[in-house]
Structure formats: C-alpha cells, structure tokens
C-alpha positions as CSV (number, residue, x, y, z in Angstrom):
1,X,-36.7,-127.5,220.2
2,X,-38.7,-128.2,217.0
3,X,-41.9,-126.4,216.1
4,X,-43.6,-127.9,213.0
5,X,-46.4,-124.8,212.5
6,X,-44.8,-123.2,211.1
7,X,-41.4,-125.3,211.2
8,X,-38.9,-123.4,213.2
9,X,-36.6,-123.6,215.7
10,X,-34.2,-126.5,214.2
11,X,-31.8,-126.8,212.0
12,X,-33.7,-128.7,209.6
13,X,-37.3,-128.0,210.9
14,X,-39.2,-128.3,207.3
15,X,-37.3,-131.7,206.9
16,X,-38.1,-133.1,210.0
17,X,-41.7,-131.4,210.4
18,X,-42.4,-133.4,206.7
19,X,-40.6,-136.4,208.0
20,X,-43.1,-136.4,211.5
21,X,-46.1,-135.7,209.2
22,X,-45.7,-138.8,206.8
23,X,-45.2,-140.6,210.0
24,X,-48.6,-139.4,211.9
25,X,-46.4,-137.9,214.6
26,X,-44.5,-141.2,215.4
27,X,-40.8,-140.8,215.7
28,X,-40.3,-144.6,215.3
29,X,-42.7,-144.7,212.1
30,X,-39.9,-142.8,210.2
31,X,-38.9,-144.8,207.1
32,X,-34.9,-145.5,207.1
33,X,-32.5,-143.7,205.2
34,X,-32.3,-145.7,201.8
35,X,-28.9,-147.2,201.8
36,X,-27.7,-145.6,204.6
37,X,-24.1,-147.2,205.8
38,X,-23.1,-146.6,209.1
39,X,-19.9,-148.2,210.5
40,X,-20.5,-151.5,213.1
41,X,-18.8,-148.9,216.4
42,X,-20.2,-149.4,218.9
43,X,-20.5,-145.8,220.8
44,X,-24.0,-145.9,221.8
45,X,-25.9,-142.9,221.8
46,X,-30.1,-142.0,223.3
47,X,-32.4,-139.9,221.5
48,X,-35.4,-138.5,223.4
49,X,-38.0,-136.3,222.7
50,X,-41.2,-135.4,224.0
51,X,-44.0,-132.6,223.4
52,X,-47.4,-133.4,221.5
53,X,-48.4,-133.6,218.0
54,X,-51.9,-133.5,217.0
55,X,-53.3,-132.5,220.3
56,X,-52.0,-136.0,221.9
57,X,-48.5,-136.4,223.8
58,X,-45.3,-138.0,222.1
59,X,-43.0,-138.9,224.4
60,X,-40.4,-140.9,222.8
61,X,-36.7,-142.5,223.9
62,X,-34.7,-144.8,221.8
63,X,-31.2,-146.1,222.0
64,X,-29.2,-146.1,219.4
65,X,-25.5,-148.5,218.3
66,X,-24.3,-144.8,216.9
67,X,-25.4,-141.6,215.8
68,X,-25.3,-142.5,212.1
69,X,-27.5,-145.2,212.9
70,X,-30.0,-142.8,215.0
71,X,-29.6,-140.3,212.0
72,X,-30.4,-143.6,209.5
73,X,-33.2,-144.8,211.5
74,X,-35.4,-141.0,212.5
75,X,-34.6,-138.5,209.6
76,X,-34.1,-134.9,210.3
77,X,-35.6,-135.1,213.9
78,X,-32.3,-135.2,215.6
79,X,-30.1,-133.6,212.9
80,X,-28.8,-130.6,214.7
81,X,-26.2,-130.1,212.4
82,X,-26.2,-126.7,210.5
C-alpha cells in the first residue's frame, strides 16, 4: 500500500509519492530510468495498482518483459525492496 499524504506505507513512499506527483497521478506518465540496462529475458512480470489520486480513480495494469524493465519504466511505485 502506498499513501502519498503524508508518504507512508512503502518502502520508498517519498520517491514514489514525488515520482506520481511529477506525473499528475499517472503511473504510465513516469519518465524512464535514464540509462537504465535491463537484460533481453524474457520472465514477464504484471504490475497493478489501483486507488485514487486527486479525488479521481487510477486504476492501472501493465505488463512488463522483466522486472528491471517494470522498475526502468514506473520509478519507485513498485520498488518494494528495502
């Protein structure tokens, strides 16, 4: 669960609440990790999340090659890693 006021409930709640901010919200709006390298394996992974930010309902579900590429490609949002 991520709770961005104030951030909590995450391992990297500030990161990911700042991340969500710059993006209006938007999970897919995220800017990708500059120069991120993720290997070409295929071990495909879904990220989902839903809740509301803003007073309006994000629902959100994405597929992903890997999880470095999901980590690349949406910030600190699904970093769960402590």
């Amino acid at each position: 669960m991520l709770l961005c006021d104030p951030p909590q409930g995450h391992a990297h709640a500030a990161k990911a609440c700042r991340e969500l901010a710059a993006a209006g919200g938007d999970i897919g709006r995220i800017p990708g990790r500059a120069g991120a390298m993720c290997p070409m394996l295929y071990a495909p992974v879904t990220a989902s999340a839903y809740g509301a930010w803003d007073g309006r309902r994000v629902d959100y579900t994405h597929a992903f090659s890997n999880s470095c590429v999901m980590g690349a490609e949406t910030g600190a949002v699904f970093d769960l890693s402590g």
